[in-house]
N, C-alpha and C positions, 0 to 999 in steps of 0.2 A: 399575198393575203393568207392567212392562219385560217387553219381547216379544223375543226372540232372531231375528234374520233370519237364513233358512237360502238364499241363493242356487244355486240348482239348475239353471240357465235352460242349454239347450242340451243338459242329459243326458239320456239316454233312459234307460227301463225296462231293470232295475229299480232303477237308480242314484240316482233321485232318491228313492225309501222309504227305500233303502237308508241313506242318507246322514243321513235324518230321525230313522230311528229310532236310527243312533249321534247323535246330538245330544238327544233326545230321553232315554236312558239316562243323559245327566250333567246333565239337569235336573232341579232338585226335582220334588214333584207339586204341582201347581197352575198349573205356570207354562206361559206360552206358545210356542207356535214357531210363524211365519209363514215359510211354504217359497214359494219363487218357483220355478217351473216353465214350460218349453215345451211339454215332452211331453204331446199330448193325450190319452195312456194315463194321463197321471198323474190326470187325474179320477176314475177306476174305483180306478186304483191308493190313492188316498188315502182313498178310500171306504172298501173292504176292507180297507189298512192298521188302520185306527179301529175299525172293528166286530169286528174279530181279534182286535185288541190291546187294548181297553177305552182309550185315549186318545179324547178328546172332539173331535171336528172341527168346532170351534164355527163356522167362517166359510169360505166361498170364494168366487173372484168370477175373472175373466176381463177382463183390458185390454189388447187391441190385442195378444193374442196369448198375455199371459204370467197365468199363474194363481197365484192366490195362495189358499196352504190355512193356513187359522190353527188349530193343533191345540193344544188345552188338553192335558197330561201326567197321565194317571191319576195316584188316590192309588198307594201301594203295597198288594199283599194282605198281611192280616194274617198275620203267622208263626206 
């Protein structure tokens, strides 16, 4: 499956959620978004984004500065 990269590196809080979750809204459910971030707020921020929002924060990791958050896209709720 094909992973959307969402470049975020140099914005601070709350710009980089911000950003994710419009990209995130024009995804199906299932698919992926890997967000590249500096902000070291954005660890907590992505945390709390996922467990708010029911998207799945399947993966994060930290290289030489720049974080990278892999969020799976909830289904939708039943209407």
């Amino acid at each position: 499956m094909a992973e959307t990269i969402l470049d975020v590196k140099d914005m601070k809080c709350p710009l980089p959620v911000l950003r994710a979750n419009r990209a995130l809204r024009g995804m199906a459910p299932g698919e992926r978004l890997r967000v590249l971030a500096t902000d070291r707020a954005a660890v907590a921020d992505f945390q709390a984004f996922c467990r708010e929002t029911g998207h799945a924060l399947v993966a994060q990791a930290e290289d030489a500065g720049v974080f990278s958050f892999t969020i799976r896209r909830r289904a939708e709720p039943p209407e």
